[in-house]
C-alpha positions in Angstrom: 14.8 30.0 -15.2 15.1 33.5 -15.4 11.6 34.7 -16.1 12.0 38.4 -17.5 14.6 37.0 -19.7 12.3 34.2 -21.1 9.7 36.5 -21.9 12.0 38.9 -24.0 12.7 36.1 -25.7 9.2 35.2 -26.1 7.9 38.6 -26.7 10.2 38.6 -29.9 9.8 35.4 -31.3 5.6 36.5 -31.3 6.6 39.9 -32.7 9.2 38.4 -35.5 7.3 35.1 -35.9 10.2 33.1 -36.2 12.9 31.9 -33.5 16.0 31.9 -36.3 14.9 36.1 -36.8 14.2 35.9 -33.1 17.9 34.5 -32.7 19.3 37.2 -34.8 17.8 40.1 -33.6 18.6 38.9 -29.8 22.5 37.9 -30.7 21.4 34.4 -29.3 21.6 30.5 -30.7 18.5 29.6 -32.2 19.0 26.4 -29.6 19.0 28.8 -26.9 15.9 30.8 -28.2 14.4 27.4 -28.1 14.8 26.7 -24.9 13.7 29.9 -23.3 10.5 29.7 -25.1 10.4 25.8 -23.9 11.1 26.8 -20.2 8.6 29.6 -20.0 5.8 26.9 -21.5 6.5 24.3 -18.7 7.4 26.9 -16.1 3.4 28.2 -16.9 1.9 24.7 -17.9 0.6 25.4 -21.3 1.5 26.2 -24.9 2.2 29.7 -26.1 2.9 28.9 -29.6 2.1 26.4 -32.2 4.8 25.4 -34.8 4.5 24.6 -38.6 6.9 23.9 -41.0 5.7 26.8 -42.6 4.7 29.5 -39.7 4.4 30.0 -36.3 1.3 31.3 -34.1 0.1 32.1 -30.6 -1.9 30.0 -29.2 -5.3 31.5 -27.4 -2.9 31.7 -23.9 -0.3 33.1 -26.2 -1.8 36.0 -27.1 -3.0 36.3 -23.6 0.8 36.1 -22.3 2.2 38.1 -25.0 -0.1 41.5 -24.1 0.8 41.4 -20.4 4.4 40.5 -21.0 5.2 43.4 -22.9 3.4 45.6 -20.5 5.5 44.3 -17.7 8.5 44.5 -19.8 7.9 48.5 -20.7 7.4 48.9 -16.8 10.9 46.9 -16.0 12.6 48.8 -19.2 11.2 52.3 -17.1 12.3 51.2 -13.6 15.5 50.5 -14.6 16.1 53.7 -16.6 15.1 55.8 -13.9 17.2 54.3 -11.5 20.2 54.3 -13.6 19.6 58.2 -14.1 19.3 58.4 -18.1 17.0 61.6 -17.4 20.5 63.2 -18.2 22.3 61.2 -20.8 18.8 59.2 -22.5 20.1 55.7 -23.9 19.0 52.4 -25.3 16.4 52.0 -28.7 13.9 54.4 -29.4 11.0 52.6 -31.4 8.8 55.6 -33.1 6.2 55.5 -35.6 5.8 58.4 -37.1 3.1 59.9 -40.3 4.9 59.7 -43.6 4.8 63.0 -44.4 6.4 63.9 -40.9 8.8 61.4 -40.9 10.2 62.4 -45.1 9.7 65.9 -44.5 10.9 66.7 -41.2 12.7 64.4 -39.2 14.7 62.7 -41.4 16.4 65.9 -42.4 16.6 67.0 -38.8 17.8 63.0 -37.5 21.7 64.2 -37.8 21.1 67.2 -35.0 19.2 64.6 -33.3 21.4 62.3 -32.8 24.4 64.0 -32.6 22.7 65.8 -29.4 22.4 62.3 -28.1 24.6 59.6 -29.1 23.4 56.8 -26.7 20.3 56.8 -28.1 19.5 54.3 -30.6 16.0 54.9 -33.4 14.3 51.9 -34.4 11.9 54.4 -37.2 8.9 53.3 -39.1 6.9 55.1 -41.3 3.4 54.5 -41.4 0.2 56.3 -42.1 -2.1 53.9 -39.9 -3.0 54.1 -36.7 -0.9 51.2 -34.9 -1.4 50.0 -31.2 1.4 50.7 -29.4 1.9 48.2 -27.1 1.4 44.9 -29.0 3.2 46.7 -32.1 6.0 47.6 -29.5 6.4 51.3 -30.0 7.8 53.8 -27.6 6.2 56.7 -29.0 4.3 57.7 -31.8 3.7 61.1 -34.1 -0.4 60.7 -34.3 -2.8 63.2 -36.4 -6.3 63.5 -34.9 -7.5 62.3 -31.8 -6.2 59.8 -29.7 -8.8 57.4 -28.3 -7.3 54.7 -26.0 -7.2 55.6 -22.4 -3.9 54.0 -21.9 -2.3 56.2 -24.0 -0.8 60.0 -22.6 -0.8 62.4 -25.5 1.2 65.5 -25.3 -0.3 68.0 -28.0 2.3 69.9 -29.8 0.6 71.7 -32.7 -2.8 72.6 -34.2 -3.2 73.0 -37.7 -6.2 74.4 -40.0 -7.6 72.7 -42.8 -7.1 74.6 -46.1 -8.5 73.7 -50.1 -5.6 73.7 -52.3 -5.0 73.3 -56.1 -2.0 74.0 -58.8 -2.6 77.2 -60.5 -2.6 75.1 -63.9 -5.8 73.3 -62.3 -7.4 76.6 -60.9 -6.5 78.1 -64.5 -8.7 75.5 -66.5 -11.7 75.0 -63.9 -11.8 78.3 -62.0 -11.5 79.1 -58.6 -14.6 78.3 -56.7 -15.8 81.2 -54.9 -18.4 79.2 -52.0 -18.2 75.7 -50.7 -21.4 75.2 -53.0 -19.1 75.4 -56.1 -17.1 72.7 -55.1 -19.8 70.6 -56.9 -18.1 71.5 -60.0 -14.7 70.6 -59.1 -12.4 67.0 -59.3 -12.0 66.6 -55.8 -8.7 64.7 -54.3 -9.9 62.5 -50.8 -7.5 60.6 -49.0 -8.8 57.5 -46.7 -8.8 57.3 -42.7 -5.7 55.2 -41.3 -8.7 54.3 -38.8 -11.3 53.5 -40.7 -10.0 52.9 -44.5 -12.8 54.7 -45.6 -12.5 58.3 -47.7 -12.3 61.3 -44.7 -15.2 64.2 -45.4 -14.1 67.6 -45.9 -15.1 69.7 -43.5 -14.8 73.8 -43.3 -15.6 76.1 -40.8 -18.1 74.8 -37.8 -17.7 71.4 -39.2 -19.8 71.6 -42.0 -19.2 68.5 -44.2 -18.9 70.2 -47.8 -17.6 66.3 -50.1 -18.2 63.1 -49.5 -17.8 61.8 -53.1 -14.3 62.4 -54.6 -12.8 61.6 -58.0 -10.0 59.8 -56.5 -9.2 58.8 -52.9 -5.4 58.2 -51.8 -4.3 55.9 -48.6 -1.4 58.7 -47.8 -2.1 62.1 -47.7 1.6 62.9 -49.6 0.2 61.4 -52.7 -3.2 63.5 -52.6 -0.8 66.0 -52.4 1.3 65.2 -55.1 -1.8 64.7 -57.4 -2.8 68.4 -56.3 0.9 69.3 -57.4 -0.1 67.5 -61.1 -3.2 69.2 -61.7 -5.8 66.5 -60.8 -8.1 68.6 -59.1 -8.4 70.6 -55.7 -7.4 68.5 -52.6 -8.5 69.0 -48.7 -5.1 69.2 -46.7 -3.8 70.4 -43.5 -1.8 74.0 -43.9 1.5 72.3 -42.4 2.0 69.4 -45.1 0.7 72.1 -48.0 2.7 75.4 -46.4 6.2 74.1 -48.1 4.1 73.9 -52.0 2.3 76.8 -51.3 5.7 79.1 -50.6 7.6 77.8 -53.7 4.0 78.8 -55.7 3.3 75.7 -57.0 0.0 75.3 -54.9 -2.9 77.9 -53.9 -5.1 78.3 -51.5 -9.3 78.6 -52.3 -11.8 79.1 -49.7 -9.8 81.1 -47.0 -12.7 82.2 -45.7 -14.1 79.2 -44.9 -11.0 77.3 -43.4 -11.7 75.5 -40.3 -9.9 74.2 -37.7 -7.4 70.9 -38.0 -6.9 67.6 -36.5 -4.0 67.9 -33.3 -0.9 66.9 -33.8 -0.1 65.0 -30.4 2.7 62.8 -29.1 1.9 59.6 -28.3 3.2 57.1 -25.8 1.7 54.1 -23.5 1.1 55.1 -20.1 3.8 52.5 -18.8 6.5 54.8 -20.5 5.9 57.8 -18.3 9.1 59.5 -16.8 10.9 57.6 -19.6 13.8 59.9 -21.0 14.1 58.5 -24.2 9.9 59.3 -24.8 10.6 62.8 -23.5 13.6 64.2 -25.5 12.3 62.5 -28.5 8.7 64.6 -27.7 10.5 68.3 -27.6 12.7 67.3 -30.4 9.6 67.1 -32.7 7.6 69.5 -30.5 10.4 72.1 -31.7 10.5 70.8 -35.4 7.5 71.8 -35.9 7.0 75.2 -34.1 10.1 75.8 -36.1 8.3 74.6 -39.2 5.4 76.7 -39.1 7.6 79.8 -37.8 9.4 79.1 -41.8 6.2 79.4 -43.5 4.9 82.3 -41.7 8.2 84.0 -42.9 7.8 83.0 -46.2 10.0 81.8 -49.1 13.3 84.0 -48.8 14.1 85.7 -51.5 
């Protein structure tokens, strides 16, 4: 039996939870999925999944399996790049996970430079505004806002940003402009929720001081707080590099600059195991460079 190629097989029947997607995706028989998965049980003496008619789940040793096979698969993937010397010409699938915003606003625009710069390289892209775990989600890298907690994770930082209190003018017109973070109390105020915690993030201004913890209406992505700024619905908490592109055109302003704090990081994200990998490292100054070129834009200005 050959092992690493059992647990690939393994590894994405867990991930697909299904051996006829599993098939598909692998360009395999479902009959040979089958019996990879069927070797790899006897070859370790117990049962890694258990099969319905209508789903299939990891057993206890499953799950167990499953987290140290993909580790030891990311550490085969990175041996093998690094001896075939891809620090030059980067090659295979890229899995990123990336914030919404990001992903829409910036590097789907940019994806044609990106991969016209390198043409081996394959992008398996998912937008998501939660906070996924890497490994057992099986991403290569990963776009994060705010801090980054596990210690198995590196994180490259590649911007800061500042937290700024926007509205539409049509808003600011009909409630006024508050003056001091005191006169937010008189205000509809936009939240948006943690892709942590669910719950609605506190607005916080300079030296951390929590101003709003109650908010008319809370969104899970922080493009539709935006957009309900952009409507008129009341002054929304933000970072200055999703507003900046709104506030140019004039169709969003700023309040409070005086008290404007600093913003979460924006780092790049990998597991540990992918270290050295080139894939991780030309997708990291790719975005690295989108933004620095993003915030060099709205320091300009909007052109004439």
């Amino acid at each position: 039996m050959d092992r690493l190629h059992a647990m690939r097989v393994f590894s994405r029947v867990a991930r697909l939870g299904s051996f006829a997607r599993a098939a598909d995706d692998l360009e395999l028989s479902r009959a040979a999925v089958s019996e990879a998965v069927a070797a790899l049980e006897r070859h370790l003496g117990a049962r890694l999944l258990t099969r319905t008619t209508r789903r299939l789940t990891l057993t206890g040793e499953g799950a167990e399996f499953l987290e140290r096979a993909v580790r030891i698969l990311a550490e085969v993937d990175a041996a093998e790049e690094a001896v075939r010397g891809a620090a030059a010409r980067p090659r295979g699938t890229l899995r990123v996970d990336v914030p919404t915003s990001f992903g829409r606003g910036l590097l789907v625009p940019a994806l044609p430079q990106f991969l016209k710069r390198y043409p081996e390289l394959k992008l398996d892209l998912r937008f998501n505004d939660r906070v996924v775990d890497l490994v057992a989600d099986e991403v290569d890298v990963a776009v994060r806002v705010g801090a980054v907690r596990p210690k198995s994770y590196v994180a490259r930082r590649i911007a800061t940003t500042r937290r700024i209190v926007v509205a539409s003018p049509g808003y600011l017109a009909g409630a006024g402009r508050p003056q001091r973070p005191e006169d937010l109390a008189g205000h509809r105020l936009l939240g948006v929720t943690s892709g942590a915690t669910g719950r609605a993030v506190e607005w916080r201004l300079r030296g951390g001081r929590v101003v709003a913890r109650d908010f008319a209406a809370v969104f899970n992505l922080a493009e539709a707080q935006l957009a309900a700024a952009l409507a008129g619905a009341g002054l929304a908490q933000t970072i200055d590099l999703l507003a900046g592109p709104e506030i140019a055109r004039g169709r969003l302003e700023t309040v409070l600059d005086e008290f404007v704090g600093e913003g979460p990081p924006i780092s790049v994200v990998y597991p540990a195991t992918a270290r050295g990998s080139a894939r991780v490292r030309v997708f990291s100054d790719f975005a690295e460079g989108l933004l620095l070129r993003f915030r060099e834009s709205l320091a300009r200005g909007p052109r004439g």
